[in-house]
N, C-alpha and C positions, 0 to 999 in steps of 0.2 A: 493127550498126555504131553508133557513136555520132556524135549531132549536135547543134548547137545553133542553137537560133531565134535568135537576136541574136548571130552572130559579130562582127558590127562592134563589140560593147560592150568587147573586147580591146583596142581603141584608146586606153582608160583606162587600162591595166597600168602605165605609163611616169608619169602621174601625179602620183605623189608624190616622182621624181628631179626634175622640175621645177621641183617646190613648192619643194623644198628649194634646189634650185642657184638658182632664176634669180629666187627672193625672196629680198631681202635678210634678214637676222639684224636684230630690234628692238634698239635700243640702249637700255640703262635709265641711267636718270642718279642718280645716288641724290643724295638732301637732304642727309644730312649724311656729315661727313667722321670718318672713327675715326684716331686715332693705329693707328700701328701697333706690332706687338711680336712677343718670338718666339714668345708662346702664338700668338697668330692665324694669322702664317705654319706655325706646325706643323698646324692646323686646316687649312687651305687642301690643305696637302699631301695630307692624310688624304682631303679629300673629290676630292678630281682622282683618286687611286687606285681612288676606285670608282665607276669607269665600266662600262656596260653594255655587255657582251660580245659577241661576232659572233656568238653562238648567239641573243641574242634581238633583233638585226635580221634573222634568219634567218628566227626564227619570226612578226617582223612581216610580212619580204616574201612566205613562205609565206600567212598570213591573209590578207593583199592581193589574192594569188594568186586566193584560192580565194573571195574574194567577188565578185572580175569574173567568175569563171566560174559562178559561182550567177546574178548578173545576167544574164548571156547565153544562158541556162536550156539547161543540157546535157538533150540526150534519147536514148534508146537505144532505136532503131530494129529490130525486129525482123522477121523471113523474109515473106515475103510472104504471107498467104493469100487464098486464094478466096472470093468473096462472090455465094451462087447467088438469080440473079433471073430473073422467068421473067413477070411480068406476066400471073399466070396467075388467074382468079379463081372458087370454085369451094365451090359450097352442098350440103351433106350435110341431105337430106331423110329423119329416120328415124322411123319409124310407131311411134306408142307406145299402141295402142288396148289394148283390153280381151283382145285374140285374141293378142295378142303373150305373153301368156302363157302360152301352150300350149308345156307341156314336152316338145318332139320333138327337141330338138339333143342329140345327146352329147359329151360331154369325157372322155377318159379313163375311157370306160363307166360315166360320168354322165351324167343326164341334164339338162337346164337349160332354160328357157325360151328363149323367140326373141329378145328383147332384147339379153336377156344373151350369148348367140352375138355377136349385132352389138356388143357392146360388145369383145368379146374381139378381133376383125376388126379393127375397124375404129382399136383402138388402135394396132395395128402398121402402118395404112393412115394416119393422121395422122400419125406420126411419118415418113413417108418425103416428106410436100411440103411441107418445107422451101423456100422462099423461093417459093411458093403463099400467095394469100391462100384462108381458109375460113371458111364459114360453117356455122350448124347451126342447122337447122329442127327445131322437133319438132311433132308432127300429131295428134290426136286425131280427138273433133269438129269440132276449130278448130285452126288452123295459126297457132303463134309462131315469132318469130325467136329461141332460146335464146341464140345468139350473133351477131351481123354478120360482113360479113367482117374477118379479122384475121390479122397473122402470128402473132399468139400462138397458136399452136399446143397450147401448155400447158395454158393455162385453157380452150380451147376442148372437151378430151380428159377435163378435169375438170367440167365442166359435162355433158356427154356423158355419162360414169360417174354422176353424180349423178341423170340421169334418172329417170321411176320409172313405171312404168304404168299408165294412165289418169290419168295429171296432167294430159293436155288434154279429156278424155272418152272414153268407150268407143268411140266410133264410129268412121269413117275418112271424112276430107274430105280425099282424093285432087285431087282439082281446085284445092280453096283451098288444098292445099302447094304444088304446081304454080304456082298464080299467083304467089304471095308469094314463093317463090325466082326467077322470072322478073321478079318489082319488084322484088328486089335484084340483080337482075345487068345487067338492060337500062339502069339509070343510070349504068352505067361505062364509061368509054375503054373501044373496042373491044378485047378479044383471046379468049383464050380462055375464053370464057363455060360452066361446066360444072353441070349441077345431078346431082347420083345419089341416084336415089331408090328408098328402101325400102320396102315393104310387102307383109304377107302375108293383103291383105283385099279387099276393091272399095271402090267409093265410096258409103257408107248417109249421106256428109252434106256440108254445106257448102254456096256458093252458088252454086260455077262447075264446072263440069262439066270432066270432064280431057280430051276430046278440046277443048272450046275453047281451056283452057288450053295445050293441047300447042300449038296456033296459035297463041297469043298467043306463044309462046315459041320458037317456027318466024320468025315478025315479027320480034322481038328478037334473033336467031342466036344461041338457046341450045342448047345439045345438054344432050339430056338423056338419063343410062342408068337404065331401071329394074332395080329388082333384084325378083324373086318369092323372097319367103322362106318356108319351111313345110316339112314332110318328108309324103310323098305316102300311106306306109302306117303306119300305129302299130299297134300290141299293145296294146289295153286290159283288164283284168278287168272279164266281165259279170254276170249271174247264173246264166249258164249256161254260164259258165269263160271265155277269153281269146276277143277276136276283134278284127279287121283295122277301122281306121278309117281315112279320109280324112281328115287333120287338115286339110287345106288346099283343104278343098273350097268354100270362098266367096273363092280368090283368082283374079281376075278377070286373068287371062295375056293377052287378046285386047286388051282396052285399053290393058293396061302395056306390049304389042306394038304396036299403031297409036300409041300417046304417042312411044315412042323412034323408030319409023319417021319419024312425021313430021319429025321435028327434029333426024335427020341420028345419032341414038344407037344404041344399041342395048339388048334387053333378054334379061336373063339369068335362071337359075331354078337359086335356092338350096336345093335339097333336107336338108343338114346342113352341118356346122360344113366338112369339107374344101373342100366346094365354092363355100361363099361367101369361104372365103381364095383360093380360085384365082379368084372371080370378081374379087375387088377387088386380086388380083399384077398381072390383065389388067389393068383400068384404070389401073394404075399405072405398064404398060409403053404401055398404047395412050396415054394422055394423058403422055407422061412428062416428067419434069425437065427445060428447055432447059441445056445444058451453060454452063462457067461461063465468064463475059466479061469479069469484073471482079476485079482484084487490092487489096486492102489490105496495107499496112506498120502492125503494131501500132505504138504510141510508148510507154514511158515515160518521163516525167519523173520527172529525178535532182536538181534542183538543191536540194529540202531536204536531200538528204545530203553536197553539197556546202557549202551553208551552214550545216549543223550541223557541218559541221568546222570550218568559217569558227569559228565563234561557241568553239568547244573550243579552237581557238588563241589568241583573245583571252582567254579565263577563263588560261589557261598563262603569258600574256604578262605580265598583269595580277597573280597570282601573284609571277609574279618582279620585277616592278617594284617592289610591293608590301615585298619582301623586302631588295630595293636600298636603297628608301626607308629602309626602320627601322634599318637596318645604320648609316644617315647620322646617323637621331636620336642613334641611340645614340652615335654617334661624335661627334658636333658639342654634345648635352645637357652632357656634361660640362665641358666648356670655356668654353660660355656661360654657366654659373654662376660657372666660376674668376675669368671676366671680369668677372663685374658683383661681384665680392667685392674 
C-alpha cells in the first residue's frame, strides 16, 4: 500500500491560486512616453497573440503536483513479515587438538578427519538459529573465544570453516573451555544459557578441572550438552596385514557424562558423520526456535522518483517557454530596428 510521512504537507497544493488571486498585479510606470503609430500597434498585436497555452499551465500545475508530493515523502509499504527472536544465548565449544585429526568419519566412502565432519554438521546446525545469539570457542591447550556472541551467523560459520588443527596446541583443556564459555554466558540477562561442547579427548591440560567447571556452570544455569566424537573400531594396515584399532580410546565418556549431568544437559556419543547430524537435529528440536511474536511492514521510499519527475517537468516547461520567448525576439527584433530608423 502506499503511504506518506507528512500528508499534512498537501495543504500547500492550493498555494499558488492564492499567490496569484489574492496578490495584487505590480503596476510598472514607465519614465518616458512614445508617440505612438501603426508599426507599434501592429507589434502589440503580434505579441498578445503569443500567449502560452493551457497545455503549459497544465504542465506547471502537474510539476506543482508532484513536488508537494515528493515533500510529503510517498512510501510504499509492503506485506508484513515475521521477525524471529528468541533471547536465546548459546556458545559452540569445538576441540581442535592434535587427535582431531584422526581420519575415522566417512563422506560418501571417504574418509576425513574429525574436524572436518564437525565442520560439515555443524554448518547446517548454524544456519538453522536464526534469531539465537552464538558463539564459538575453539580449545586446544588453551581455550579462545574465536567469536562472541553475535547474530551474524555468517561470519561466525566462516571463521568456524577457517579453523585449523592445533592452532590452540595439541593438548585438550576441557575445563578452561568450559569456564570461558560459562564467563561468557553467566554475564547475561537471564534465559536460555547453552554451551555444546565437543570433544574427542580428556583433559591433558589447562587450569581448572571440568567437574569444577561443570559447577561453576551448574551456579551460573548454564546447561551444557557434551558431544564424544571419534568412531570406536577402525581398519589399519600393520605389518602383519590389516587390524582393528580403538581410535577413540583416550575419550574420557564418564566426565563428559558427570559435566552434562550436573548442569541439567546431556551427553551424547558421535561415533561417525550420521550420528553427529542426528545428534545436533536433536538439539536443534530439544532447545528449539521460540515461534514468531513480531511482525514488520517493509518501506520503501518513492519520493526521488517523484521528484525526478518533478524536475523533468520543469526542464519541459522551461523548453517551451524558452521557445515562446524567441518566437517574441524574433517577432518584436524586426520592428525595433524599423523604429529607431
Amino acid at each position: 500500500m502506499l503511504s506518506f510521512n507528512w500528508p499534512w504537507l498537501f495543504l500547500a497544493l492550493p498555494l499558488p491560486l492564492f499567490v496569484y488571486f489574492l496578490i495584487p498585479a505590480k503596476q510598472t510606470m514607465q519614465s518616458q512616453v512614445f508617440a505612438p503609430s501603426l508599426m507599434m500597434l501592429a507589434e502589440q498585436r503580434q505579441i498578445g497573440a503569443q500567449k502560452p497555452s493551457i497545455v503549459l499551465y497544465i504542465l506547471m500545475a502537474l510539476a506543482w503536483f508532484c513536488l508537494v508530493t515528493a515533500a510529503a515523502r510517498p512510501v510504499y509499504v509492503g506485506e508484513p513479515k515475521p521477525i524471529i527472536e528468541t533471547d536465546r544465548n548459546m556458545m559452540l565449544a569445538v576441540d581442535i587438538s592434535g587427535s582431531m585429526s584422526e581420519e575415522d568419519m566417512a563422506v560418501r566412502g571417504r574418509l576425513i578427519n574429525r574436524l572436518q565432519a564437525v565442520k560439515v554438521v555443524l554448518t547446517d546446525f548454524i544456519a538453522k538459529r536464526k534469531g539465537d545469539r552464538l558463539g564459538l570457542i575453539l580449545f586446544g591447550s588453551k581455550a579462545y573465544i574465536q567469536t562472541p556472541l553475535t547474530f551474524d551467523l555468517q561470519t561466525l560459520e566462516q571463521l568456524l570453516n577457517e579453523s585449523a588443527i592445533g592452532l590452540a596446541g595439541k593438548q585438550t583443556a576441557i575445563g578452561d573451555a568450559i569456564g570461558l564459555g560459562v564467563k561468557r554466558l553467566q554475564s547475561l540477562p537471564e534465559s536460555n544459557r547453552v554451551l555444546i561442547f565437543l570433544t574427542d579427548g580428556q583433559n591433558t591440560s589447562g587450569e581448572i578441572d571440568p567437574i569444577q567447571a561443570a559447577k561453576l556452570a551448574q551456579q551460573a544455569g548454564v546447561k551444557i550438552y557434551t558431544i564424544g566424537i571419534g568412531a570406536d573400531e577402525l581398519v589399519v594396515q600393520g605389518f602383519f596385514g590389516p587390524r582393528r584399532v580403538n581410535p577413540s580410546r583416550d575419550l574420557d565418556e564418564k566426565t563428559l557424562t558427570e559435566v552434562a549431568d550436573l548442569t541439567g544437559g546431556q551427553y551424547f556419543r558421535a561415533r561417525n558423520l550420521e550420528e553427529l547430524n542426528q545428534i545436533y537435529s536433536f538439539l536443534d528440536d530439544l532447545e528449539a526456535i521460540e515461534s514468531d511474536k513480531q511482525v514488520i511492514r517493509p518501506e520503501k521510499s518513492l519520493f526521488h522518483y517523484v521528484l525526478a519527475f518533478a524536475l523533468g517537468l520543469a526542464t519541459v516547461i522551461f523548453m517551451i517557454q524558452q521557445r515562446w520567448l524567441n518566437k517574441l525576439i524574433d517577432i518584436t527584433s524586426p520592428n525595433k530596428e524599423k523604429a529607431r530608423v
